[in-house]
KEDRENMAR-630256 format. One record per residue: residue number from 1; residue in one letter; x, y, z of N, C-alpha, C in turn. Coordinates in steps of 0.1 Angstrom, whole numbers. Layout:
BEGIN
+------+------+-------+-------+-------+-------+-------+-------+-------+-------+-------+
! resi ! resn !   n_u !   n_v !   n_w !  ca_u !  ca_v !  ca_w !   c_u !   c_v !   c_w !
+------+------+-------+-------+-------+-------+-------+-------+-------+-------+-------+
!  NUM !    A !     X !     Y !     Z !     X !     Y !     Z !     X !     Y !     Z !
...
+------+------+-------+-------+-------+-------+-------+-------+-------+-------+-------+
This chain:
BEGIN
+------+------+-------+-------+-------+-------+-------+-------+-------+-------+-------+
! resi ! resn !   n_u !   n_v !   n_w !  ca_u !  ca_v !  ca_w !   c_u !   c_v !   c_w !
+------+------+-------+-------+-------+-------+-------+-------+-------+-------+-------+
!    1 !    X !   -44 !   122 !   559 !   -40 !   113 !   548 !   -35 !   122 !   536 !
!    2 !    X !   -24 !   120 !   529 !   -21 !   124 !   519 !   -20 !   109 !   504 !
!    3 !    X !   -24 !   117 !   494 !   -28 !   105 !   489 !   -25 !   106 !   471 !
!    4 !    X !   -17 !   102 !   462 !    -9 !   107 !   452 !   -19 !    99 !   440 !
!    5 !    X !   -23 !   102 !   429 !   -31 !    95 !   426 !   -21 !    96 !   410 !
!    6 !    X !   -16 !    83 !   407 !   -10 !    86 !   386 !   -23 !    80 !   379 !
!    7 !    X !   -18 !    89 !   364 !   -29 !    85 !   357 !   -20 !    85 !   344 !
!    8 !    X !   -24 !    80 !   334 !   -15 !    80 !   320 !    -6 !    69 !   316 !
!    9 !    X !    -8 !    63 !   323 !     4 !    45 !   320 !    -5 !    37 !   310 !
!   10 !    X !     2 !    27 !   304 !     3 !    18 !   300 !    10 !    13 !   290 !
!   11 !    X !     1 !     5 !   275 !     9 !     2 !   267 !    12 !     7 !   254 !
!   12 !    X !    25 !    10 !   248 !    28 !    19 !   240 !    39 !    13 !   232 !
!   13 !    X !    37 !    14 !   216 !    53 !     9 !   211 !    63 !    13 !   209 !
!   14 !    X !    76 !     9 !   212 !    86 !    21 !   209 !    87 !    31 !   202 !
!   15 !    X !    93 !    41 !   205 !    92 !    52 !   194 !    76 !    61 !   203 !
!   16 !    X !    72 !    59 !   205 !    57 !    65 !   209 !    58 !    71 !   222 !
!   17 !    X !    47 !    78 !   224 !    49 !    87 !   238 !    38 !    81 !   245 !
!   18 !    X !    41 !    88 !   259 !    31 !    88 !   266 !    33 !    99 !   281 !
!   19 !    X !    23 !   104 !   287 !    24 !   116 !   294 !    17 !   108 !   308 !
!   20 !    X !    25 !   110 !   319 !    21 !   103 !   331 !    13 !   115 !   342 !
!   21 !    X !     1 !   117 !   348 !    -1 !   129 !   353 !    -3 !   120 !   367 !
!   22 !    X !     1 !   132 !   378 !     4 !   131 !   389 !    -7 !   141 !   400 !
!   23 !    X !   -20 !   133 !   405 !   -26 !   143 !   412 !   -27 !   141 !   428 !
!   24 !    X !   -25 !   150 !   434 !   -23 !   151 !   448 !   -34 !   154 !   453 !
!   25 !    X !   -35 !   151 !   467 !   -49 !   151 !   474 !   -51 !   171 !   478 !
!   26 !    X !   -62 !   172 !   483 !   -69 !   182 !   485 !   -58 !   193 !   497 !
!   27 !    X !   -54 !   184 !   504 !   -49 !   191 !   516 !   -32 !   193 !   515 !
!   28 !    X !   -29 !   187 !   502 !   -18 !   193 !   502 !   -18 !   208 !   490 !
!   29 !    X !   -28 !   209 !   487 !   -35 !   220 !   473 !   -22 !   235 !   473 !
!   30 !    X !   -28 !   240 !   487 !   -21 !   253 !   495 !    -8 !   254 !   490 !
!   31 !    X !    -1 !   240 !   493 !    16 !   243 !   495 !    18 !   233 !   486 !
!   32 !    X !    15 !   233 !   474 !    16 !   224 !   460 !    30 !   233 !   454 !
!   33 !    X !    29 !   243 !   451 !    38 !   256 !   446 !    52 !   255 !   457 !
!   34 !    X !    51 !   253 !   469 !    65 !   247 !   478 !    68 !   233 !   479 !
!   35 !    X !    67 !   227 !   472 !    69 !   212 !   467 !    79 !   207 !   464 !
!   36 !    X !    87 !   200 !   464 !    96 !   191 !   454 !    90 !   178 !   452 !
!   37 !    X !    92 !   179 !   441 !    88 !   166 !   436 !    93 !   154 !   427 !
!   38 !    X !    94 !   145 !   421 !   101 !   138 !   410 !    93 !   124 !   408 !
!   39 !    X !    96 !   118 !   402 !    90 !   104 !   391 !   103 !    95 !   393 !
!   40 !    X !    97 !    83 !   398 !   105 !    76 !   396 !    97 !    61 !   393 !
!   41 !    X !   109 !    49 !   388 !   108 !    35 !   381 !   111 !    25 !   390 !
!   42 !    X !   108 !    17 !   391 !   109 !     3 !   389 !   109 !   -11 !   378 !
!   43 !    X !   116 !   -15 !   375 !   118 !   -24 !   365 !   115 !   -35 !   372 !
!   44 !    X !   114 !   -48 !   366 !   114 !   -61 !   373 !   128 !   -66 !   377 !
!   45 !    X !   128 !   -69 !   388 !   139 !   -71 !   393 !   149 !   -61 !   395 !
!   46 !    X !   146 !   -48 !   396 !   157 !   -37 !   391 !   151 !   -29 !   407 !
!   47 !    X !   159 !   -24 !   416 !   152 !   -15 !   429 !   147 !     2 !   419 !
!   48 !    X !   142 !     9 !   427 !   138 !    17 !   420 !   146 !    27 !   423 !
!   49 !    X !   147 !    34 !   410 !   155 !    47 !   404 !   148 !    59 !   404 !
!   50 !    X !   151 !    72 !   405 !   148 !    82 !   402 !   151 !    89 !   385 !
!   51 !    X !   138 !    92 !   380 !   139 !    93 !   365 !   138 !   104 !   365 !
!   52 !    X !   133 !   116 !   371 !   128 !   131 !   368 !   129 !   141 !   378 !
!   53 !    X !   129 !   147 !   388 !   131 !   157 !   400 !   124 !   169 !   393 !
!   54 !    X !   116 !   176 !   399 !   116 !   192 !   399 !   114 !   198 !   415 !
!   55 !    X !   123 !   205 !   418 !   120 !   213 !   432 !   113 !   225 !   429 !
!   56 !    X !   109 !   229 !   442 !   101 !   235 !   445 !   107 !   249 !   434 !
!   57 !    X !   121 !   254 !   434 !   121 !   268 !   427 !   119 !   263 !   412 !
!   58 !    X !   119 !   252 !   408 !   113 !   250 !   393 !   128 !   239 !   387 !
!   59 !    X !   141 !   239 !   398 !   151 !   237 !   386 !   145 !   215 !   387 !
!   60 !    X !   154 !   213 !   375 !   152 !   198 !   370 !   160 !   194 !   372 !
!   61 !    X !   161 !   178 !   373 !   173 !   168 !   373 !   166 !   154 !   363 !
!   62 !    X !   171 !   150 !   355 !   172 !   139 !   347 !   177 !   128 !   351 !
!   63 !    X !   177 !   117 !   346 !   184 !   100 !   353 !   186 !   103 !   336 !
!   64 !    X !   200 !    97 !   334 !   209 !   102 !   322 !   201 !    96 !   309 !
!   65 !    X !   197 !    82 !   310 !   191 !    77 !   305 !   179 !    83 !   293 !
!   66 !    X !   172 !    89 !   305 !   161 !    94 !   296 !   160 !   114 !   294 !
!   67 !    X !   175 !   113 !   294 !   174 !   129 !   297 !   174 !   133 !   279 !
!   68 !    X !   165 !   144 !   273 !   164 !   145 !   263 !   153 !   140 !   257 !
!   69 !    X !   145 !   132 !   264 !   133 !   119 !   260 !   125 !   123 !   268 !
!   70 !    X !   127 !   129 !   283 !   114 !   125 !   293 !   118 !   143 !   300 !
!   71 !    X !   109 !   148 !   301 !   106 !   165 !   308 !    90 !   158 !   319 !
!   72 !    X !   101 !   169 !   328 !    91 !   169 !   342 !    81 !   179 !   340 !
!   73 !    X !    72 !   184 !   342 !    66 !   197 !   342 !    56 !   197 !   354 !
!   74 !    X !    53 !   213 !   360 !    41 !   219 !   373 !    31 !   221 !   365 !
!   75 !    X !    17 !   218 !   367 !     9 !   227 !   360 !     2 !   234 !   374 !
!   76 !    X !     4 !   247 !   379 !    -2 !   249 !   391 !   -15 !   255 !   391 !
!   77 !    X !   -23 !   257 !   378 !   -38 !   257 !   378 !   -44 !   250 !   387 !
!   78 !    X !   -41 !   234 !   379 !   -49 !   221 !   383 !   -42 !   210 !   393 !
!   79 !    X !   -26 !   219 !   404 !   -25 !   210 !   408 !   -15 !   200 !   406 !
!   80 !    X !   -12 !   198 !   396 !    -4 !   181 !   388 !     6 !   183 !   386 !
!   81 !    X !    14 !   175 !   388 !    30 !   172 !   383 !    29 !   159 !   371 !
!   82 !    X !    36 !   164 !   361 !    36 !   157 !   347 !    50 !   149 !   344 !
!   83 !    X !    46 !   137 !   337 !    60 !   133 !   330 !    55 !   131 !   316 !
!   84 !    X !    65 !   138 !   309 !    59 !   134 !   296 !    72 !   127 !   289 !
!   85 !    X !    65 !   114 !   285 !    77 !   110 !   279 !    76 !   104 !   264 !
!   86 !    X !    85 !   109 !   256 !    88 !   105 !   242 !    99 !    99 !   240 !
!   87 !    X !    99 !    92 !   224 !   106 !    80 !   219 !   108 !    72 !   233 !
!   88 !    X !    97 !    67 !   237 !   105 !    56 !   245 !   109 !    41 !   239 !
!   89 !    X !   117 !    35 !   249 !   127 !    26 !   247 !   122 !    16 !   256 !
!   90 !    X !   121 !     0 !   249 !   118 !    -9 !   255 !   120 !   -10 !   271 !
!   91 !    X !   135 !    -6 !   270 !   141 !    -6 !   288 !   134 !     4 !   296 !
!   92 !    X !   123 !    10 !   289 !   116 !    23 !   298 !   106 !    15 !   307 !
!   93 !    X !   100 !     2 !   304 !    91 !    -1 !   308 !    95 !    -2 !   322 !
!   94 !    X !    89 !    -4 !   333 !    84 !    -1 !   345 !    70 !    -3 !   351 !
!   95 !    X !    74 !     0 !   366 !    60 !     8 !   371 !    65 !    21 !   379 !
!   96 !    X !    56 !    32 !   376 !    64 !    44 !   376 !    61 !    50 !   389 !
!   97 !    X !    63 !    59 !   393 !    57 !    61 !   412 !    60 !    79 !   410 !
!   98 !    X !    48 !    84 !   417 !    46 !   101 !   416 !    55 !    99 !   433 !
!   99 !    X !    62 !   112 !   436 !    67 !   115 !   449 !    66 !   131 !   451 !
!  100 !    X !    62 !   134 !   464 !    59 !   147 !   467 !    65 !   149 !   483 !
!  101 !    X !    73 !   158 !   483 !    81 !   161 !   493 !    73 !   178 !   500 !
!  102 !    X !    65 !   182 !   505 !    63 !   196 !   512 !    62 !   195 !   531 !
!  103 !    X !    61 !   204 !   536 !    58 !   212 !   547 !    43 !   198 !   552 !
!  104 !    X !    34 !   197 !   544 !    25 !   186 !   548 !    34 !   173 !   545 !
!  105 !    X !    39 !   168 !   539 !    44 !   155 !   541 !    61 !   157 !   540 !
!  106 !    X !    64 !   163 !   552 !    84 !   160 !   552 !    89 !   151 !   547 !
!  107 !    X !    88 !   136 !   551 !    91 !   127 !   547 !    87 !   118 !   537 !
!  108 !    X !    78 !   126 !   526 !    75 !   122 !   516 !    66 !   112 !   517 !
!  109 !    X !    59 !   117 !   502 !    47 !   109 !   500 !    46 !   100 !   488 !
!  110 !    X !    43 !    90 !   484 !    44 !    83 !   471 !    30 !    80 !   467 !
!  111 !    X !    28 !    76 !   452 !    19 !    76 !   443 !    21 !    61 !   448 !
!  112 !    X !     5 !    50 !   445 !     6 !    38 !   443 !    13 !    31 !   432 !
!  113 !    X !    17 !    39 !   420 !    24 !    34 !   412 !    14 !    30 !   398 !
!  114 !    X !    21 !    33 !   385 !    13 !    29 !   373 !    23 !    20 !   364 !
!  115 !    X !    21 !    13 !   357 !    23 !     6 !   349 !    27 !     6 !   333 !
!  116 !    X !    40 !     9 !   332 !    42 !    19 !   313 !    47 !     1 !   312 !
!  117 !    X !    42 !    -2 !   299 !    50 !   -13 !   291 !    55 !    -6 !   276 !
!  118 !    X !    65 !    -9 !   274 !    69 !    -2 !   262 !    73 !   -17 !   253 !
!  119 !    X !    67 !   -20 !   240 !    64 !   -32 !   234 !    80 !   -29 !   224 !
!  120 !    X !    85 !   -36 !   215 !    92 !   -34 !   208 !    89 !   -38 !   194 !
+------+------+-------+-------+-------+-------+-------+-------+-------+-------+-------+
């Protein structure tokens, strides 16, 4: 079992941040550093989008949107893949979903998903 666990959602008023952390289970630990990974949204009613990418050599991809507002970051101490996101914007709200692509899960793994409301 591979098993994605987000932590850092909820409610925030425009203009305000908030930092989404992404922890992965034990047995993917090893090959955390050969990863690709990315954050993606769901809105209501909206299918889900990809908001952030980092692969495995480190480079980024943005959803145009929040490019300049939201940075992906590795921390490979502890494991985690981060979103951190500033000045958000009502339309940021969502439910957000961690994804981890390695050698243990080819076909990708997803977070149960967290919950950002961004108030106005």
């Amino acid at each position: 079992q591979v098993h994605l666990v987000e932590s850092g959602g909820g409610l925030v008023q425009a203009g305000g941040s908030l930092r989404l952390s992404c922890a992965p289970s034990r047995i993917i630990t090893s090959v955390f550093s050969n990863s690709d990974m990315a954050w993606y949204r769901q809105a209501p009613g909206k299918q889900r989008e990809s908001v952030a990418t980092v692969t495995s050599d480190g480079s980024t991809t943005y959803e145009a949107s929040v490019k300049g507002r939201f940075t992906v970051s590795r921390d490979f101490a502890r494991k985690r893949v981060y979103l951190q996101m500033n000045n958000l914007k009502v339309e940021d709200t969502g439910v957000y979903y961690c994804y981890i692509k390695n050698s243990m899960t080819p076909t990708g793994s997803w977070g149960q998903g967290i919950q950002v409301t961004v108030s106005s």
